[in-house]
C-alpha positions in Angstrom: -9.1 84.5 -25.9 -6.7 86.3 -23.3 -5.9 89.0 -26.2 -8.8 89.4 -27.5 -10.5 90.6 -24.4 -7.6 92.8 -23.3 -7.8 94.4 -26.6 -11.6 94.7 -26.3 -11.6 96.1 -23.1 -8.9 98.6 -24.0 -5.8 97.5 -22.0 -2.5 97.2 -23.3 -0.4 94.3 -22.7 1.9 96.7 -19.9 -1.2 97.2 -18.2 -2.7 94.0 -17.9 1.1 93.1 -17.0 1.0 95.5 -13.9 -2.6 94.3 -12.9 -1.4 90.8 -12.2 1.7 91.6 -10.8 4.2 89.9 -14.4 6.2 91.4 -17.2 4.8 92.6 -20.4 6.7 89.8 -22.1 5.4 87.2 -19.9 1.7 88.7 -20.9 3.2 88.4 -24.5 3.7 84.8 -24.4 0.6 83.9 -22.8 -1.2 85.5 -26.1 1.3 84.4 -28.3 0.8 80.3 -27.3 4.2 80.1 -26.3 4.7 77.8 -23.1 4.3 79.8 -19.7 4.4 77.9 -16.5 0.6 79.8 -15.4 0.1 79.6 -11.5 -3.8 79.4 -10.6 -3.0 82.7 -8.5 -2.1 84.3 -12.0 -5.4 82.7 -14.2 -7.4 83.8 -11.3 -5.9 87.5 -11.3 -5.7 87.5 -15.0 -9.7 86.4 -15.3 -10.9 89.2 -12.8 -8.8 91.6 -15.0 -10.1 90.6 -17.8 -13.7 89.9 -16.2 -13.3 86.4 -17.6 -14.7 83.2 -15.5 -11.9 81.4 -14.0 -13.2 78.2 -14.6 -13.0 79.0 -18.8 -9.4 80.7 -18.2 -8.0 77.4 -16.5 -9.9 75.2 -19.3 -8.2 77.6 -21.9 -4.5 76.8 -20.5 -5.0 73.4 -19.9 -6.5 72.8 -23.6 -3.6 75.4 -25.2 -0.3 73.9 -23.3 -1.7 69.9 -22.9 -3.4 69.6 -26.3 -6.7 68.2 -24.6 -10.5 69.0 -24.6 -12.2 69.7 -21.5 -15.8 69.9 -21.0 -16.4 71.7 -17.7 -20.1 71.4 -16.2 -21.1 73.9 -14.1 -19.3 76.8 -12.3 -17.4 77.2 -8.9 -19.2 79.7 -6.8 
């Protein structure tokens, strides 16, 4: 999901890397599925870089690194 929308919205991996304030590589193992220790500050600067809903950012880490579904109900405001 992360890569997909960085790549549709035209931003390179160093880019989206100096947007939230991380290293390319640590952007690189986010998309890559590899276990990162995300911080909520980080899913919340990576979904407004992105333009991504938090709430489906969070529910995409918790279901990638803790092999669980979550079905989420409505949105924070």
């Amino acid at each position: 999901m992360i890569r997909r929308k960085r790549l549709k919205m035209h931003i390179t991996q160093n880019e989206l890397a100096e947007m939230i304030g991380v290293t390319q590589a640590y952007i690189s193992k986010i998309e890559n599925d590899k276990f990162v220790n995300v911080t909520l500050i980080e899913i919340i600067k990576i979904s407004k870089a992105l333009q991504l809903k938090e709430l489906e950012v969070c529910k995409y880490f918790l279901e990638k690194h803790n092999d669980i579904y979550i079905e989420i109900e409505g949105e924070l405001s």
